[in-house]
N, C-alpha and C positions, 0 to 999 in steps of 0.2 A: 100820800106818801110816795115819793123818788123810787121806783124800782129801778133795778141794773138796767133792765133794756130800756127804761126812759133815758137814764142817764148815758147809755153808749147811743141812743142816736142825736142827743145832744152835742156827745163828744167828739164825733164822727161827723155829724156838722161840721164843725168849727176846724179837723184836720184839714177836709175837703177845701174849706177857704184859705186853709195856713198853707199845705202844700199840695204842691201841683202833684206831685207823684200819687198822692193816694186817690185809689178810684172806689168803687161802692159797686156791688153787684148784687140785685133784691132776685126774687121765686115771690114777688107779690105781697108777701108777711112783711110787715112792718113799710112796705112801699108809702102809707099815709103819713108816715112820719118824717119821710125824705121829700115833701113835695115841694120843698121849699129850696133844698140842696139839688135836687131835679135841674129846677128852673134857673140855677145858678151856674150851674155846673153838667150841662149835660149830655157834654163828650164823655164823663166821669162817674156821674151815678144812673146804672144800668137796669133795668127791670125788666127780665125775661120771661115773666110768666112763671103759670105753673110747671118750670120747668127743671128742678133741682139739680139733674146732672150736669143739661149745660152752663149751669150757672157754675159750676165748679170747673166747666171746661173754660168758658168764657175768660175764669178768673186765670185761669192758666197760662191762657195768651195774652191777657192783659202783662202780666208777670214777665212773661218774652220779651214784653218790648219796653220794658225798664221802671211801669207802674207797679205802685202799691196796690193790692187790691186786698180792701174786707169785704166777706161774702158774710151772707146772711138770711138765715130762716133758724125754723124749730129744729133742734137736733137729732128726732126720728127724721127730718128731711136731710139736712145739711151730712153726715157723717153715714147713717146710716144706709138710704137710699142712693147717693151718690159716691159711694166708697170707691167703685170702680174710676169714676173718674178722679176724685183725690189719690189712687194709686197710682193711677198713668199720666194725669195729665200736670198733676201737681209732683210726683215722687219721682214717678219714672223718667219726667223731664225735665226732672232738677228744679222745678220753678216754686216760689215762694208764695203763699199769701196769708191773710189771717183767715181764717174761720172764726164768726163768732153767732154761738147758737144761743136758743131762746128754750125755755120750756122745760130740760130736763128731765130727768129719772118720771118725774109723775106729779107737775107743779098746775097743770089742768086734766085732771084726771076724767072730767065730763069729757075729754075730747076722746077718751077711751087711744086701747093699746097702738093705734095709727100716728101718737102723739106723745108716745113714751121712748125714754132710750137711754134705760140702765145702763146696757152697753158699749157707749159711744168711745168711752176713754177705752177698755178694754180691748177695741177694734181698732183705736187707731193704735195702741200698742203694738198693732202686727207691721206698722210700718216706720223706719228707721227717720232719724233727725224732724222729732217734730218738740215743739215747748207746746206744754199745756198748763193755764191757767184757770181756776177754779177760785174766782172770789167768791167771798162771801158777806158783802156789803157794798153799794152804790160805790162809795168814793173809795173802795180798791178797786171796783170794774173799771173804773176810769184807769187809775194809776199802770194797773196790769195791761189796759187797751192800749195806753200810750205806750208802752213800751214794746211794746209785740208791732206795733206799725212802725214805731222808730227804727225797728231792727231789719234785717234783712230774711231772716229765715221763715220757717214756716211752724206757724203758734192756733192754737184750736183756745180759744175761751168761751168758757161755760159760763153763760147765764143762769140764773136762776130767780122765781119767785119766791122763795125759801132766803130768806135773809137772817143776819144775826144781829143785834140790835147796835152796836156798835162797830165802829171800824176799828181795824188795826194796825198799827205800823210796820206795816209789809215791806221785805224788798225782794222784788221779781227773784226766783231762785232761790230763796233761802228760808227754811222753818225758821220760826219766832216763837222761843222760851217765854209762853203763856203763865206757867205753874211751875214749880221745882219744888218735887218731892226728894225726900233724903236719897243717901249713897243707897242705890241698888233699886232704887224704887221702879216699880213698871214705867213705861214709858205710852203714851197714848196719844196717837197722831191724829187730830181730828181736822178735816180737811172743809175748806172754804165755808158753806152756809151749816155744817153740823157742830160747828165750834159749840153754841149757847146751850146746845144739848147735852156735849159733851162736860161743858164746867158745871154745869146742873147735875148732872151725872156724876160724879167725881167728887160733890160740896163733903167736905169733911173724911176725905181716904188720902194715901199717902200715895200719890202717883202722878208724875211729869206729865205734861200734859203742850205738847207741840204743838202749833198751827201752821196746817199748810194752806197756802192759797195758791202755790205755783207744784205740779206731782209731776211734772215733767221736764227739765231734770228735776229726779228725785235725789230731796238736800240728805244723802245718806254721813254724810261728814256730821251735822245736824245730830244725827240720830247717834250715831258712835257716840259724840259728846256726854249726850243725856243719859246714856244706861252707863251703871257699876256693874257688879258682878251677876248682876240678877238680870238675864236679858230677854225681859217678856214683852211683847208690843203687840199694841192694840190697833188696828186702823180702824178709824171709822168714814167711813168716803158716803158722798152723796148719789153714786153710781153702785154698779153691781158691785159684791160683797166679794173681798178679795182681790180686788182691780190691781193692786199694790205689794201685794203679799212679795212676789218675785223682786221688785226691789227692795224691799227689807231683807229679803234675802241675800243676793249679793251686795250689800250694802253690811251686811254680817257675817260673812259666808267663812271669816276668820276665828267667828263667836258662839258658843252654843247658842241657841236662843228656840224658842218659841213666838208665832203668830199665832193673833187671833183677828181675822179678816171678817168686819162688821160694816153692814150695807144693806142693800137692794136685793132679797133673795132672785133666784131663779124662777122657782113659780111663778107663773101669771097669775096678779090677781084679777080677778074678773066681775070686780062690781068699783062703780064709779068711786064715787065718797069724794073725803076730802084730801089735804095735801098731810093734814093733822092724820087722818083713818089709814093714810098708804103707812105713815112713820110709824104707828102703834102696831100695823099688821107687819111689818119689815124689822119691830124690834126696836127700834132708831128713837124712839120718846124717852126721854130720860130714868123715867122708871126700870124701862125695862134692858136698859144700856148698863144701867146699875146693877142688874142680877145679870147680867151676860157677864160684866167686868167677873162679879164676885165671884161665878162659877167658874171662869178660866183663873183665874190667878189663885182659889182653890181656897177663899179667904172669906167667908159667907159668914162663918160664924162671928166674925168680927168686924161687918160690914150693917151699918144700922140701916136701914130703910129710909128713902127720904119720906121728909114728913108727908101729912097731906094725904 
């Protein structure tokens, strides 16, 4: 089966040959999969080592001098470790690139907490003009990839091995009316790969049900649309719990409402498992998405249980 990251270094091949401006900048992770764009191109795809900051610097000055560059590792590398330099070298001097990370919240949990990063979108939240993309199927990673290099600015997409079994017709920017529940009904934004969770969650309740694949900008026009007078929302994100809350906020900040921000707690957990054991212990499996819904919207007693 096609994962995102098979499919972006596929895709990312083929820029590299289409246009000259795009460059490649590896930390070693996924370098086997470019040895072929390497030898083609090898003013243009760079492999620093294990070296993740300056690979964000490096992308920096490539940016100065009028290239594209997609940087690329695991996202406890790419965002976390290298922050400093995505603040300075990327923000503070104006210069543009993709980031595109690998790994996510907890997609190889054997590699333990050196390989997790709940927090990635959260962090880069602290810094101004960035798009962030969050597919959640192979052939939106592409759609979302090509769009973020075609552009000029500066875009972070999230890989993931957490996929949803189908794609959807996504446009960069904008939620996509998944479900429509009646006037007033809640409103539940379930974001890149926690969609198939989220409609599993939901089978048979009366509640809007939005997908985001792009949370940066946040399509808050989108969200006005979908709520009447009842303005409850639910996020459910593939990162830390609440990542998004502040934009639903000012996104309603005209409208009573209530969040209820569902995710990746805070706690570390501290025993390996699986990608399946992180989602049951964080809440995020369907089941239990379904009694979080029904205890916030206060609606339990008339919420059946999925079967099973």
């Amino acid at each position: 089966m096609t994962t995102m990251r098979d499919r972006f270094a596929d895709v990312t091949g083929r820029l590299l040959d289409d246009d000259p401006r795009v460059a490649l900048v590896l930390a070693d992770i996924s370098a086997d999969r470019f040895r072929e764009a390497a030898a083609a191109h090898p003013d243009r795809v760079l492999n620093v080592g294990i070296r993740e900051q300056l690979m964000v610097s490096v992308a920096g000055g490539l940016a100065l001098t009028g290239l594209r560059p997609v940087v690329h590792t695991f996202a406890s590398f790419l965002v976390e470790r290298a922050f400093e330099q995505i603040k300075l070298d990327l923000n503070h001097q104006d210069a543009a690139a993709v980031l595109v990370s690998a790994n996510g919240s907890y997609d190889w949990p054997e590699g333990g907490r050196t390989h997790q990063a709940p927090g990635d979108v959260a962090l880069l939240d602290t810094l101004p003009d960035w798009t962030v993309h969050v597919p959640g199927h192979p052939d939106e990673a592409e759609t979302l990839l090509r769009h973020a290099v075609a552009g000029d600015g500066r875009a972070y997409v999230r890989l993931s091995e957490q996929r949803n079994t189908a794609a959807r017709p996504i446009t960069p920017g904008r939620f996509l009316t998944l479900r429509q529940g009646s006037a007033g009904a809640a409103v539940v934004v379930a974001v890149g790969p926690m969609l198939d969770l989220v409609l599993a969650a939901v089978e048979g309740l009366d509640i809007t049900v939005l997908y985001a694949a792009t949370v940066r900008p946040f399509d808050g026009a989108a969200l006005r649309a979908a709520l009447g007078d009842r303005a409850d929302v639910v996020l459910v994100e593939p990162y830390l719990a609440g990542t998004s809350a502040h934009q639903v906020d000012e996104a309603l900040a005209h409208l009573p409402h209530r969040v209820l921000g569902l995710g990746v707690a805070r706690p570390e957990l501290r025993r390996y498992g699986t990608m399946a054991d992180h989602l049951a212990a964080h809440g995020l499996d369907p089941r239990s998405l379904r009694a979080r819904l029904a205890a916030f919207l206060d609606t339990s007693a008339g919420v059946p249980s999925l079967a099973g």
